[in-house]
N, CA, C and O atoms as CSV, one atom per row, in Angstrom:
chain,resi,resn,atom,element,x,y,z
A,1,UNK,N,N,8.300,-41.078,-7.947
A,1,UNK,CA,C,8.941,-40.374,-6.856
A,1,UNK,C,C,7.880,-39.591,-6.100
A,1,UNK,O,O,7.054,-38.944,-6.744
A,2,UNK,N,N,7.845,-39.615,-4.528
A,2,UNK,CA,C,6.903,-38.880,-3.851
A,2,UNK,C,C,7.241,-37.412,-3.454
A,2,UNK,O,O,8.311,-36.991,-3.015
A,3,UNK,N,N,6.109,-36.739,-3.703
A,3,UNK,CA,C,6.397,-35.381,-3.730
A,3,UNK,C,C,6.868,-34.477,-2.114
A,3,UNK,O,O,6.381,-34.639,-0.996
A,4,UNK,N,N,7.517,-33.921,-2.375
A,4,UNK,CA,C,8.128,-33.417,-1.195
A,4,UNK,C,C,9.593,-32.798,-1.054
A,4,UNK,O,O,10.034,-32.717,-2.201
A,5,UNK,N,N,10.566,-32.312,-0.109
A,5,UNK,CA,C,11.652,-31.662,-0.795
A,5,UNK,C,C,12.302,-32.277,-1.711
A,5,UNK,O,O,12.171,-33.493,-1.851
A,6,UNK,N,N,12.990,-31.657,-2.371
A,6,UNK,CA,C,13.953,-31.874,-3.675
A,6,UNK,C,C,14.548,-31.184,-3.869
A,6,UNK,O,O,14.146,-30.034,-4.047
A,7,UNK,N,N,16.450,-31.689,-3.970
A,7,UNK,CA,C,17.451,-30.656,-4.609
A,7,UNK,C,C,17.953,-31.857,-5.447
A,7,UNK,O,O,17.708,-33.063,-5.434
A,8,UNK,N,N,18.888,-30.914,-6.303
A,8,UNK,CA,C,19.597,-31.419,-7.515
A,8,UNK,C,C,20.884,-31.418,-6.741
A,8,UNK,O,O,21.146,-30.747,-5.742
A,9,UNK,N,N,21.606,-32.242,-7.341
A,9,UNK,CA,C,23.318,-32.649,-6.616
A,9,UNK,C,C,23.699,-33.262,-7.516
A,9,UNK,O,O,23.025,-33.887,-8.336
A,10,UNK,N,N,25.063,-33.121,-7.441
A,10,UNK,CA,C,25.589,-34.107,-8.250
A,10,UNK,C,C,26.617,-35.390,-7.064
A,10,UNK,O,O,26.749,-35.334,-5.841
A,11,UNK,N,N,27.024,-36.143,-7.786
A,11,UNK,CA,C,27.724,-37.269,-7.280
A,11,UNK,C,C,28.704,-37.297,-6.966
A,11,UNK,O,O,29.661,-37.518,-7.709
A,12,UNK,N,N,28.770,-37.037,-5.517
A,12,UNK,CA,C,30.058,-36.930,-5.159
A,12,UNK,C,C,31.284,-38.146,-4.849
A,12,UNK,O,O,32.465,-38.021,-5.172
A,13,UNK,N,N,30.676,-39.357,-4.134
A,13,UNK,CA,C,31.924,-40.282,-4.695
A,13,UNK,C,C,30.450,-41.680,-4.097
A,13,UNK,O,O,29.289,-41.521,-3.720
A,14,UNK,N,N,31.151,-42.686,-4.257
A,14,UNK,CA,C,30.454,-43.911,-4.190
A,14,UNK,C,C,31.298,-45.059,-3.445
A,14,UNK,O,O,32.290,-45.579,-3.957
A,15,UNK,N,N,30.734,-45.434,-2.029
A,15,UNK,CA,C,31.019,-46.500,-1.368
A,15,UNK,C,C,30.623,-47.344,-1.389
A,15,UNK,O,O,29.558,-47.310,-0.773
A,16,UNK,N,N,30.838,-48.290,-1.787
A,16,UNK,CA,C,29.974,-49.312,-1.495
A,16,UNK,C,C,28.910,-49.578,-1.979
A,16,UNK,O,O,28.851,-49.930,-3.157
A,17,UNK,N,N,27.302,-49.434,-0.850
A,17,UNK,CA,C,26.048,-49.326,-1.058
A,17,UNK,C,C,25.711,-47.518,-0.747
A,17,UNK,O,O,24.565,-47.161,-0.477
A,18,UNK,N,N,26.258,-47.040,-0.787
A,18,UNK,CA,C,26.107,-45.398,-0.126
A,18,UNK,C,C,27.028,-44.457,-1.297
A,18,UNK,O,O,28.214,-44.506,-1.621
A,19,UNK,N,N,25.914,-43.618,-1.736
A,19,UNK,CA,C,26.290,-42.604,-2.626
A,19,UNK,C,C,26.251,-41.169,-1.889
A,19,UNK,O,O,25.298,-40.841,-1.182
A,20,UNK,N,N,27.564,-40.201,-2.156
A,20,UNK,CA,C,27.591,-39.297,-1.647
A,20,UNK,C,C,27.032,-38.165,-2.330
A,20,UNK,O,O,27.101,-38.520,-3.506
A,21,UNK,N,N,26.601,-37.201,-2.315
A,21,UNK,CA,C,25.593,-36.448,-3.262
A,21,UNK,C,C,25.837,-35.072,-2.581
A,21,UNK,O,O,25.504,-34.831,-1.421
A,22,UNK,N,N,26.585,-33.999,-3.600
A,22,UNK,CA,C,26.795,-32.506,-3.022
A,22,UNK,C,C,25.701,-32.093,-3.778
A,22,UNK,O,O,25.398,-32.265,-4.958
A,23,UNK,N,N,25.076,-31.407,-2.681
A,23,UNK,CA,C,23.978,-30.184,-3.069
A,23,UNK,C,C,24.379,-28.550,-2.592
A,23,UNK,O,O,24.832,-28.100,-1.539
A,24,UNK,N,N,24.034,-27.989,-3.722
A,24,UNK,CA,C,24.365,-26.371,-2.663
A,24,UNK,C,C,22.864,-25.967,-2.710
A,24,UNK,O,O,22.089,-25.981,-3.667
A,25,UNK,N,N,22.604,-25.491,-1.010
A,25,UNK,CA,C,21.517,-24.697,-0.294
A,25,UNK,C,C,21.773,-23.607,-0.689
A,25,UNK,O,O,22.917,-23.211,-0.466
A,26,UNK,N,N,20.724,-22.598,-1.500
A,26,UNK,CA,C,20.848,-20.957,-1.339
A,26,UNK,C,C,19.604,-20.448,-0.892
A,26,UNK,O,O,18.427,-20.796,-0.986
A,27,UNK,N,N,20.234,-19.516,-0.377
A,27,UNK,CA,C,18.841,-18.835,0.299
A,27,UNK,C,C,18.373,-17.751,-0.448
A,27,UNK,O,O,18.872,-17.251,-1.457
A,28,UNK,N,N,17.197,-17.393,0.259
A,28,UNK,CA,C,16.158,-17.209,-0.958
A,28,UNK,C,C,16.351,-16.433,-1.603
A,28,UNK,O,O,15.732,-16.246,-2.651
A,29,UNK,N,N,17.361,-15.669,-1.137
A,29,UNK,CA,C,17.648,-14.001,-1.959
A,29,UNK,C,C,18.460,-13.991,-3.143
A,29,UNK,O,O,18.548,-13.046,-3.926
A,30,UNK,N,N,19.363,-15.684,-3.277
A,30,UNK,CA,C,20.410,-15.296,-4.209
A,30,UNK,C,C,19.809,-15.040,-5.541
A,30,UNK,O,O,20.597,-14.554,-6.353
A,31,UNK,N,N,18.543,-15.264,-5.977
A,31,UNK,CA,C,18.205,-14.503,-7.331
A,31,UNK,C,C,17.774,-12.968,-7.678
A,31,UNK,O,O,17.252,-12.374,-8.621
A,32,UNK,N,N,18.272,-12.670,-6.422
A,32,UNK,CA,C,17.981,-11.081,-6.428
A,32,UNK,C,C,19.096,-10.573,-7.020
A,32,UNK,O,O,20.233,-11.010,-6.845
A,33,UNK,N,N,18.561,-8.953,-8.253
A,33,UNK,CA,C,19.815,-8.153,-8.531
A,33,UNK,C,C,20.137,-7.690,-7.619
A,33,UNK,O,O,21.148,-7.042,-7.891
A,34,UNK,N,N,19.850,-7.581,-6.410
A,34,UNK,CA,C,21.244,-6.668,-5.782
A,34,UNK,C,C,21.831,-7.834,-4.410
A,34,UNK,O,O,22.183,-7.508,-3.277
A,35,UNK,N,N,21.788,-8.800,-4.828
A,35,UNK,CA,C,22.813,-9.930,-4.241
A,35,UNK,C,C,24.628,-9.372,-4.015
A,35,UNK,O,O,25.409,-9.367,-3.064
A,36,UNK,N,N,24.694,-8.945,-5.492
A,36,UNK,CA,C,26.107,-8.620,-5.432
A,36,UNK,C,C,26.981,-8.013,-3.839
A,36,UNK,O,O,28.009,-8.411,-3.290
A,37,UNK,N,N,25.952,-6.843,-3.472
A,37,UNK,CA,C,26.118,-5.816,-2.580
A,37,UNK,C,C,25.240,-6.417,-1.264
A,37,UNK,O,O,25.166,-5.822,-0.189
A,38,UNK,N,N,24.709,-7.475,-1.503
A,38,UNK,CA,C,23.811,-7.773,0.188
A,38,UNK,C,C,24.515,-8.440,0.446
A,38,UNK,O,O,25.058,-9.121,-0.424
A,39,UNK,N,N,24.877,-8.570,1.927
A,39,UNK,CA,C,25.397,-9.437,3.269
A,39,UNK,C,C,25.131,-10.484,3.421
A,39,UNK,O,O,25.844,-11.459,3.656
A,40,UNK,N,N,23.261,-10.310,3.211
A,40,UNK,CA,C,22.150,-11.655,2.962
A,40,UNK,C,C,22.344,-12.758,2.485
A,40,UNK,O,O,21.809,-13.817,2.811
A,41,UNK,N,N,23.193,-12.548,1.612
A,41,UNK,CA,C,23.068,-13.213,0.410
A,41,UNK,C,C,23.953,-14.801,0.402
A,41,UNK,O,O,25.133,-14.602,0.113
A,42,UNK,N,N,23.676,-16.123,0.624
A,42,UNK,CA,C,24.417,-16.994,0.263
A,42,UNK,C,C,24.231,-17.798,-0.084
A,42,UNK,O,O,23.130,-17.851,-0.631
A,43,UNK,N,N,25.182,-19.272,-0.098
A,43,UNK,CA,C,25.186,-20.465,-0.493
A,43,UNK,C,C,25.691,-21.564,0.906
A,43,UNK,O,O,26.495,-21.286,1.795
A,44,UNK,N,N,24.934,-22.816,0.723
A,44,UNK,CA,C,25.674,-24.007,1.200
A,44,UNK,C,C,25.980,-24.845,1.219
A,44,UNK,O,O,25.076,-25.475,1.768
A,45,UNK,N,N,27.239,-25.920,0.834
A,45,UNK,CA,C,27.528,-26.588,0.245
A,45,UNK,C,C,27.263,-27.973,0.993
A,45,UNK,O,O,28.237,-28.219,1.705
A,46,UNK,N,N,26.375,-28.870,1.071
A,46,UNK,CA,C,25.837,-30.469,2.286
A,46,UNK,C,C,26.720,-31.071,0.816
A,46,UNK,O,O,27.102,-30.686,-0.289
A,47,UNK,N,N,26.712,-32.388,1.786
A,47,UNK,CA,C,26.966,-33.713,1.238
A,47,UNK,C,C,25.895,-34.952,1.895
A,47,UNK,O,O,26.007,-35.586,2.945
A,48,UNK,N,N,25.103,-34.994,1.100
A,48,UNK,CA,C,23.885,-36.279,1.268
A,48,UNK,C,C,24.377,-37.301,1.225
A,48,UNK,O,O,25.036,-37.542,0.213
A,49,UNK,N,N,24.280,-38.340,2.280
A,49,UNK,CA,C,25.030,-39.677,2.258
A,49,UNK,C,C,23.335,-40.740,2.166
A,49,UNK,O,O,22.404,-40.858,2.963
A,50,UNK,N,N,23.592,-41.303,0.864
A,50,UNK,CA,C,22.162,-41.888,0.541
A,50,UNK,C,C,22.519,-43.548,0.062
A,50,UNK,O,O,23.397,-43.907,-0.722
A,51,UNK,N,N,21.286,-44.620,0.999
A,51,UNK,CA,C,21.761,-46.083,0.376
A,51,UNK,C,C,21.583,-46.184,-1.095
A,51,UNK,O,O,20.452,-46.670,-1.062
A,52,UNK,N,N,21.721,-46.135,-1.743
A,52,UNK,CA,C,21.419,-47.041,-2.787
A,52,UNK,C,C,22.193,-48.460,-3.330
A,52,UNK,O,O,23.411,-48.608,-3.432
A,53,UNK,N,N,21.163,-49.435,-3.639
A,53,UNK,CA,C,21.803,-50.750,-4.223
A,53,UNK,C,C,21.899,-51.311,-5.622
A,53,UNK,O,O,22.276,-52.435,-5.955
A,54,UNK,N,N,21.417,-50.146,-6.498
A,54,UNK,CA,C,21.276,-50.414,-8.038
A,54,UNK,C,C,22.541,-50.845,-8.611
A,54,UNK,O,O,22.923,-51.877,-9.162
A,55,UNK,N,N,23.111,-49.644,-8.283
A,55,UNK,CA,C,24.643,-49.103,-8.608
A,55,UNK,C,C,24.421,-48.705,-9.825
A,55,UNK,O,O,25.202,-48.939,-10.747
A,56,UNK,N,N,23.269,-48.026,-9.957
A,56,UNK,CA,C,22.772,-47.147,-11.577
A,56,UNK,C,C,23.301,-45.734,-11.336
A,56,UNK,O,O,22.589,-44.866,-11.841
A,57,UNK,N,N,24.353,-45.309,-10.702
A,57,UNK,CA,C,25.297,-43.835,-10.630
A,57,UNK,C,C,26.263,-43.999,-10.972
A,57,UNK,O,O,26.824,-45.073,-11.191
A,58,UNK,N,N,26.813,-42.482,-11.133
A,58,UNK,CA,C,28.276,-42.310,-11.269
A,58,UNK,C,C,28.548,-41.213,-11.124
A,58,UNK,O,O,27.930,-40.155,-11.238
A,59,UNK,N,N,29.971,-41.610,-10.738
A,59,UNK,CA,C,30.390,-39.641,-9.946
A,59,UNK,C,C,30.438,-38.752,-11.180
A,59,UNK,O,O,30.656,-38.974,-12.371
A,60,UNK,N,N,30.236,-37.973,-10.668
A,60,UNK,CA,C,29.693,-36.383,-11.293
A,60,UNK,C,C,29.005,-36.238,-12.276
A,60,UNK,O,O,29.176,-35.598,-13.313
A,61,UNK,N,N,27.633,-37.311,-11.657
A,61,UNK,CA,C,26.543,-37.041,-12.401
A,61,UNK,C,C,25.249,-36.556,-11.895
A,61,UNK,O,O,24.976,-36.962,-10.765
A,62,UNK,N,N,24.364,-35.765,-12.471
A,62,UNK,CA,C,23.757,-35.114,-12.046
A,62,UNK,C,C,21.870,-36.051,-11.247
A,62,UNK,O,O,20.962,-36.705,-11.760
A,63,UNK,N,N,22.184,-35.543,-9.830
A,63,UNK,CA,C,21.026,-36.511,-9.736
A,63,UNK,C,C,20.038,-35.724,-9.090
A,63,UNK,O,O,20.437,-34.608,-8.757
A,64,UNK,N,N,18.340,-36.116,-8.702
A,64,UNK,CA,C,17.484,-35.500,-7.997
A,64,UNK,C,C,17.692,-36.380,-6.110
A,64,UNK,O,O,18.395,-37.363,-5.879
A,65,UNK,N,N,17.206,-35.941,-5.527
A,65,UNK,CA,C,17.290,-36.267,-4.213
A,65,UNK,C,C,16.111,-35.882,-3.932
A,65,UNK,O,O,15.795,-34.814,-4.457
A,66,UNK,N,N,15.161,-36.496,-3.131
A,66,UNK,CA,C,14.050,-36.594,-2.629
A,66,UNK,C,C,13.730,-36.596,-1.279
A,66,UNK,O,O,13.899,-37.730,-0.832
A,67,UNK,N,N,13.281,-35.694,-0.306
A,67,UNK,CA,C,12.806,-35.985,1.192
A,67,UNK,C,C,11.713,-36.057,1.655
A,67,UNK,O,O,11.397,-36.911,0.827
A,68,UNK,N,N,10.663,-35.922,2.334
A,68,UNK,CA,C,9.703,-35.973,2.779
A,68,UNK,C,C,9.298,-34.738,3.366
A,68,UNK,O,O,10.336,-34.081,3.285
A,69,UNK,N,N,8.568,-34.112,3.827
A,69,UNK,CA,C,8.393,-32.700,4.426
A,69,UNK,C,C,8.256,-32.918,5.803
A,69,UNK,O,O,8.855,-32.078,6.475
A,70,UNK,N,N,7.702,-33.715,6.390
A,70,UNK,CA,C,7.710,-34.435,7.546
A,70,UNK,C,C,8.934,-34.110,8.644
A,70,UNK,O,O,8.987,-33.427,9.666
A,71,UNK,N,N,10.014,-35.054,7.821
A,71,UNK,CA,C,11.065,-35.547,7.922
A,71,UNK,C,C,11.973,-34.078,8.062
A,71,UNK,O,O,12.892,-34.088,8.881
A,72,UNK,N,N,11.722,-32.831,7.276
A,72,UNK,CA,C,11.878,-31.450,7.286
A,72,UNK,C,C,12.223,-31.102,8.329
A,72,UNK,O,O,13.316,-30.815,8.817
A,73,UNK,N,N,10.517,-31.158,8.924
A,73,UNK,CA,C,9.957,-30.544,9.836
A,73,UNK,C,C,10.318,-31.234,10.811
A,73,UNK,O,O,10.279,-30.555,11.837
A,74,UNK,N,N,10.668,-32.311,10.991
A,74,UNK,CA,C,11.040,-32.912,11.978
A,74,UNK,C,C,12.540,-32.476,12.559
A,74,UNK,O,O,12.852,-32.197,13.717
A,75,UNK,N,N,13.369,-32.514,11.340
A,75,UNK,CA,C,14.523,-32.257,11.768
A,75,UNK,C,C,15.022,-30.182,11.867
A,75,UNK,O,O,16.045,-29.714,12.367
A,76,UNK,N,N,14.115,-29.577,11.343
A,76,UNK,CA,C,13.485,-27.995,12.256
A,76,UNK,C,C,13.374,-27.980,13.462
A,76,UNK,O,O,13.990,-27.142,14.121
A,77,UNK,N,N,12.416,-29.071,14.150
A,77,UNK,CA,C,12.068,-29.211,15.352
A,77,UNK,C,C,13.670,-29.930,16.386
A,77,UNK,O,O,13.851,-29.353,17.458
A,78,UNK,N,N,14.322,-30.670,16.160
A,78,UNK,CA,C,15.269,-31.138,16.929
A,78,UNK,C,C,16.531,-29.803,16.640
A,78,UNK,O,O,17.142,-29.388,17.625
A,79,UNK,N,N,16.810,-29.253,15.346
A,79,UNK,CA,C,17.711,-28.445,15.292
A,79,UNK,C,C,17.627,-26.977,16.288
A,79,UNK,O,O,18.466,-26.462,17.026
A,80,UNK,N,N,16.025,-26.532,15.881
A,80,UNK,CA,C,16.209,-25.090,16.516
A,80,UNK,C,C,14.653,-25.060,17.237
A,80,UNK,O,O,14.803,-24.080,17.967
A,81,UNK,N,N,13.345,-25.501,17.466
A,81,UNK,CA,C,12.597,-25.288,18.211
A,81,UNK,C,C,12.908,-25.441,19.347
A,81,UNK,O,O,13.040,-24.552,20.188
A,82,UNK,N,N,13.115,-27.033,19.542
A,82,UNK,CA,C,13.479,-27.924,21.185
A,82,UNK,C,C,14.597,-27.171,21.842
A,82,UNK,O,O,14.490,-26.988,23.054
A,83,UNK,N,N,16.012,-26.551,21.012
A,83,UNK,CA,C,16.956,-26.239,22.019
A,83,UNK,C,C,16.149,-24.687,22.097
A,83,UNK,O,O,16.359,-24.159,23.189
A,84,UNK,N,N,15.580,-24.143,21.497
A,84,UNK,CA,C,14.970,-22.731,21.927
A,84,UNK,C,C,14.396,-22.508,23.065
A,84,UNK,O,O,14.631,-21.606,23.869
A,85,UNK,N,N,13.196,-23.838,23.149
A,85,UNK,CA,C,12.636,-23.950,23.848
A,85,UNK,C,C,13.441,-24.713,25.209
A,85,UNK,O,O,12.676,-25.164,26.061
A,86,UNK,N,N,14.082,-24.784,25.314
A,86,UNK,CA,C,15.021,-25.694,26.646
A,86,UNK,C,C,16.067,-24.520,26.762
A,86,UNK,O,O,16.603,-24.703,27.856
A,87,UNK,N,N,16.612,-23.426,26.183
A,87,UNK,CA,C,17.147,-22.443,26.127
A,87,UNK,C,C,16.266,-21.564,27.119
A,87,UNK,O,O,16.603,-21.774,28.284
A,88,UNK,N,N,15.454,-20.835,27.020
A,88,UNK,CA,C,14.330,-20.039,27.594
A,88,UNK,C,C,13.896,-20.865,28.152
A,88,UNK,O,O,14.160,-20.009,28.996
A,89,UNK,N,N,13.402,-21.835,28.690
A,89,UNK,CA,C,13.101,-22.694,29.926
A,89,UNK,C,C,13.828,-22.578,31.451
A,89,UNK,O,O,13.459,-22.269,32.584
A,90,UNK,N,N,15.369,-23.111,30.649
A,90,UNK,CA,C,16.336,-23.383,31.900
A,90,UNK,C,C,16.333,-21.506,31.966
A,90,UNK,O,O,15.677,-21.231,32.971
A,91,UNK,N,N,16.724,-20.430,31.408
A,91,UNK,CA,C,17.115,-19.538,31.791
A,91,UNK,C,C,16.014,-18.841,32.539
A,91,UNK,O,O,16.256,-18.050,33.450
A,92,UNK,N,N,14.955,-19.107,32.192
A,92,UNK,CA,C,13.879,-18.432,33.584
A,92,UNK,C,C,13.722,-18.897,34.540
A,92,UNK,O,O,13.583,-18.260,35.584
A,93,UNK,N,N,13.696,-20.528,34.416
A,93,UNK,CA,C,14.134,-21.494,35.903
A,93,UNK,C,C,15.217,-20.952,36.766
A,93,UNK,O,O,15.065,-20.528,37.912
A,94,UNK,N,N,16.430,-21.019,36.030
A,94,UNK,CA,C,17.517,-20.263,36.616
A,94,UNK,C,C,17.364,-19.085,37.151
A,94,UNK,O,O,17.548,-18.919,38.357
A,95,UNK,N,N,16.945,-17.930,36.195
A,95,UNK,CA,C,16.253,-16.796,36.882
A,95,UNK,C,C,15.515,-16.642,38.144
A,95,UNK,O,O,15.833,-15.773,38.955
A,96,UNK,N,N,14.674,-17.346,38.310
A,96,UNK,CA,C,13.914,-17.126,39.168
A,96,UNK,C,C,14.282,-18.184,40.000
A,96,UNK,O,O,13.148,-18.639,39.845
A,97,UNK,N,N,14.862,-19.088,40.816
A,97,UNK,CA,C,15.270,-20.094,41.039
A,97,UNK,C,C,16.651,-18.928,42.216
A,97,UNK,O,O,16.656,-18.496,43.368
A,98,UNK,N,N,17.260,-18.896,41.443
A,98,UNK,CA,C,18.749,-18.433,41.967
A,98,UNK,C,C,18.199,-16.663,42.241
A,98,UNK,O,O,18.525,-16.168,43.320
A,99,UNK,N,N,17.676,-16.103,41.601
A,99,UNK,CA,C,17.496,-14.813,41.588
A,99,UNK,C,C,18.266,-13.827,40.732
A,99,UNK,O,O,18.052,-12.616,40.683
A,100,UNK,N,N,19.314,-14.594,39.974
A,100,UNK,CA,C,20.189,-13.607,39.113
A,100,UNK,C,C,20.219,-13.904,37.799
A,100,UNK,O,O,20.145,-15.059,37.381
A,101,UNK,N,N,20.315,-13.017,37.165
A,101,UNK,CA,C,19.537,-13.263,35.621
A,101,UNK,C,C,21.395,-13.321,34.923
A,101,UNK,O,O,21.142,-13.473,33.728
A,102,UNK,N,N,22.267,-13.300,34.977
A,102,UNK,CA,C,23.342,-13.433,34.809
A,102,UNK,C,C,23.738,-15.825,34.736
A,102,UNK,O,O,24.061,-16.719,33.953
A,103,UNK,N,N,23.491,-15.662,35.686
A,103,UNK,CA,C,22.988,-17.346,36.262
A,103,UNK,C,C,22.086,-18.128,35.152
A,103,UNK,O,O,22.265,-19.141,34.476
A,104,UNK,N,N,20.852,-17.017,35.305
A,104,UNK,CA,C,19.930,-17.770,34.559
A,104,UNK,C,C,20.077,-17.981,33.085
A,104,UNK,O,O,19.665,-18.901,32.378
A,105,UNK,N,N,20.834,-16.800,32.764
A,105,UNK,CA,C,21.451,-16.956,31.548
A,105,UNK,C,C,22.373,-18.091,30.708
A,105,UNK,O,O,22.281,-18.698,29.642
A,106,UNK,N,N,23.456,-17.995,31.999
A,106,UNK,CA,C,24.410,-19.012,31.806
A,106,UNK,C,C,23.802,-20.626,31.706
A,106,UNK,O,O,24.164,-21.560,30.990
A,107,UNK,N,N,22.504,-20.510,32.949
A,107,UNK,CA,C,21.842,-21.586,32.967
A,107,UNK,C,C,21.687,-22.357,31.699
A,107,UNK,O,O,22.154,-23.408,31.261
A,108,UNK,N,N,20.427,-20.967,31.052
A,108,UNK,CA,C,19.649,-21.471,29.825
A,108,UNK,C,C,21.164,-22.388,28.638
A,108,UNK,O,O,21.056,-23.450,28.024
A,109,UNK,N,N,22.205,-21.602,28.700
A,109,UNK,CA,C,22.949,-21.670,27.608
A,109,UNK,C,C,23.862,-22.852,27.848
A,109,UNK,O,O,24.465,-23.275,26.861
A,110,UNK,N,N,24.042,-23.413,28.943
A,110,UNK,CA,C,24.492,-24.486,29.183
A,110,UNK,C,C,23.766,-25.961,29.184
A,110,UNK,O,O,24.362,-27.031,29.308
A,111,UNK,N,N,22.530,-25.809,29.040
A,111,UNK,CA,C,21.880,-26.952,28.989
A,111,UNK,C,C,21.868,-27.255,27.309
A,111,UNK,O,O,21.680,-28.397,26.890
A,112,UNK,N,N,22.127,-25.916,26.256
A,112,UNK,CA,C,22.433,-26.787,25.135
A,112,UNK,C,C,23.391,-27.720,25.030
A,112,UNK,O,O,23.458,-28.422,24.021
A,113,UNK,N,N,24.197,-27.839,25.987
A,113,UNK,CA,C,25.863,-28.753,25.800
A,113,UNK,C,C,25.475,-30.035,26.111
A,113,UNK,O,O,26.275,-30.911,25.783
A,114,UNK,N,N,24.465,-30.377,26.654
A,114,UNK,CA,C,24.340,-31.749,26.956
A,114,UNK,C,C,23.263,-32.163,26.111
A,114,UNK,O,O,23.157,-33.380,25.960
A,115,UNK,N,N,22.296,-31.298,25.425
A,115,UNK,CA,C,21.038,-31.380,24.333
A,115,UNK,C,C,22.062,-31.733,23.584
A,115,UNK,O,O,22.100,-32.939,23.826
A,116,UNK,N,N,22.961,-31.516,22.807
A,116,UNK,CA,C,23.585,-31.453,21.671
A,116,UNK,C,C,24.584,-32.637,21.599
A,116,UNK,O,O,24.933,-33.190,20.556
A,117,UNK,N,N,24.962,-32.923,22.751
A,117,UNK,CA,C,25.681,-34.383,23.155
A,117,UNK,C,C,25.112,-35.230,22.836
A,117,UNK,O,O,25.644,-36.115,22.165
A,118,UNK,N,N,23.526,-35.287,23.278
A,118,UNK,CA,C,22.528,-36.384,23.253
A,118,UNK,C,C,22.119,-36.854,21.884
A,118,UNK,O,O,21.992,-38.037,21.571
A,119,UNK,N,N,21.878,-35.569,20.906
A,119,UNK,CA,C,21.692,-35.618,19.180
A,119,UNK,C,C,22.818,-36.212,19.009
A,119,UNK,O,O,22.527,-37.344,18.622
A,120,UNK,N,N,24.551,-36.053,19.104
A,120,UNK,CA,C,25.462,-36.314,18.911
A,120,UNK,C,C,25.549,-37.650,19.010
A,120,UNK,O,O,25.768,-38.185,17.923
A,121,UNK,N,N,25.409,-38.751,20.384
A,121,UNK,CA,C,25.383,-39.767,20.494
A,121,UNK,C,C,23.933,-40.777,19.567
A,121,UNK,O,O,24.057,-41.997,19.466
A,122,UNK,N,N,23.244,-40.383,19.247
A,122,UNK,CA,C,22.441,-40.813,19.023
A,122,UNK,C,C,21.934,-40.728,17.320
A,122,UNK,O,O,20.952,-41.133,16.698
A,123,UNK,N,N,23.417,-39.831,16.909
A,123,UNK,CA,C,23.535,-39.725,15.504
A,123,UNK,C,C,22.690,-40.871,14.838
A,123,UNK,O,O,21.607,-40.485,14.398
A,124,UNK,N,N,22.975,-42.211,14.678
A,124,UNK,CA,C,22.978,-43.168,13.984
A,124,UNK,C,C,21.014,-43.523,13.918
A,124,UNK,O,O,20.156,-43.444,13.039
A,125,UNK,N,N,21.028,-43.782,14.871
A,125,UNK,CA,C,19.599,-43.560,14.898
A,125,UNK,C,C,18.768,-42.517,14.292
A,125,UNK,O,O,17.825,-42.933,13.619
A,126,UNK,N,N,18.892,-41.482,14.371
A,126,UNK,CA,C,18.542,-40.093,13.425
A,126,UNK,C,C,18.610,-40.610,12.155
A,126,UNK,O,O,17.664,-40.481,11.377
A,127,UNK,N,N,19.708,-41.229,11.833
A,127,UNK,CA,C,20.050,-41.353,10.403
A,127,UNK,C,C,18.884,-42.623,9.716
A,127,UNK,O,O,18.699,-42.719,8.503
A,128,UNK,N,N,18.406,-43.236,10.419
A,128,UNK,CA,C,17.799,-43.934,10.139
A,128,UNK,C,C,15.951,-43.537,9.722
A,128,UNK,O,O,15.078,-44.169,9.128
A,129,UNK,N,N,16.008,-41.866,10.551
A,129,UNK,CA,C,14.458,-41.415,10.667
A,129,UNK,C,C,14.747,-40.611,9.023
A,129,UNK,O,O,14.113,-40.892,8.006
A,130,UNK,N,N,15.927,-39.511,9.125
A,130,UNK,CA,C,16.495,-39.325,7.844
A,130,UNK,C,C,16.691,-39.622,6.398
A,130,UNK,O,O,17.614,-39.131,5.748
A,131,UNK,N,N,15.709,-40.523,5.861
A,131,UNK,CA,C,15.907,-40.850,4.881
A,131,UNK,C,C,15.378,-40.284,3.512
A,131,UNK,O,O,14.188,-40.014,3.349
A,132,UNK,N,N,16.638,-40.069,2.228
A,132,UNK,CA,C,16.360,-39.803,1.106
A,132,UNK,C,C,16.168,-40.647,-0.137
A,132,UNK,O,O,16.323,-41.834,0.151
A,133,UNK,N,N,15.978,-40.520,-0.996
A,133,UNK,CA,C,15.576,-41.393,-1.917
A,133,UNK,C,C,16.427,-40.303,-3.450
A,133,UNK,O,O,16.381,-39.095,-3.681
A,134,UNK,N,N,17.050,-41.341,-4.116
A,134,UNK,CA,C,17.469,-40.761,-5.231
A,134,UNK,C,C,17.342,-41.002,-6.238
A,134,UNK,O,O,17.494,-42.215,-6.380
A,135,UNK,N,N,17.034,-40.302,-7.530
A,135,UNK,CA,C,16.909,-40.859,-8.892
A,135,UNK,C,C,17.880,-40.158,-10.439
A,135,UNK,O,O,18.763,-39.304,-10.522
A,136,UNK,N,N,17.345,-40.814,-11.226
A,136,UNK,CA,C,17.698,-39.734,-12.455
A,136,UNK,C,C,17.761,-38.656,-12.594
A,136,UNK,O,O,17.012,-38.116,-11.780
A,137,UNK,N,N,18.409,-37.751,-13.383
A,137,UNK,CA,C,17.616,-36.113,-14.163
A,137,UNK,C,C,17.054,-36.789,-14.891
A,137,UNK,O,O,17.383,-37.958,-15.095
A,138,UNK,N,N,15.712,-35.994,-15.655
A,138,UNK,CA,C,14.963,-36.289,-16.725
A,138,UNK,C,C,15.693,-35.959,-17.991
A,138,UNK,O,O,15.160,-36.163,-19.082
């Protein structure tokens, strides 16, 4: 297995050639004692939709999941750099463009609706740059 992210999941159901795999995300704080009382503090529950053709699984068993860091970083960059950056783009265009920062505002914040359409339509393809790899627990 190549080194790079990894969570543990277990098996959530099995189609076919495609295994579904719940992982919970926590952030970094939940091993802190005073979690109880922080705001900070959580969990998140994904479902990894991964090919496999062995058919060496079974639901609710415990498996590793494997990503690439790349692939991370890649999908960092389409989630929250690019619309940041196209966010603060259009709204100073707008700004200065129209002259009212009310405008430019609305500007910036409306050009996520059609960024987000475009990821939306183009899901399938993503899914294809997306790929995990799954194995055993030891």
């Amino acid at each position: 297995m190549s080194k790079g992210i990894q969570h543990t999941g277990v098996v959530e159901k099995i189609e076919h050639s495609r295994v579904f795999v719940r992982i919970v995300q926590q952030s970094a704080c939940c091993g802190c004692h005073a979690k109880s009382v922080c705001t900070s503090a959580g969990s998140k529950t994904m479902i990894i939709e991964i090919d496999d053709h062995s058919g060496r699984f079974k639901i609710d068993e415990e498996v590793l999941i494997c990503g690439q860091y790349a692939t991370g970083m890649y999908a960092v960059w389409l989630a929250f750099v690019l619309p940041l950056l196209l966010l603060v783009a259009s709204a100073v265009a707008g700004t200065s463009l129209l002259g009212n920062e009310i405008i430019g505002g609305l500007a910036g914040l409306c050009i996520l609706l059609p960024y987000y359409t475009i990821l939306y339509l183009i899901r399938n393809k993503l899914k294809k740059k997306f790929v995990f790899s799954i194995s055993k627990m030891l």
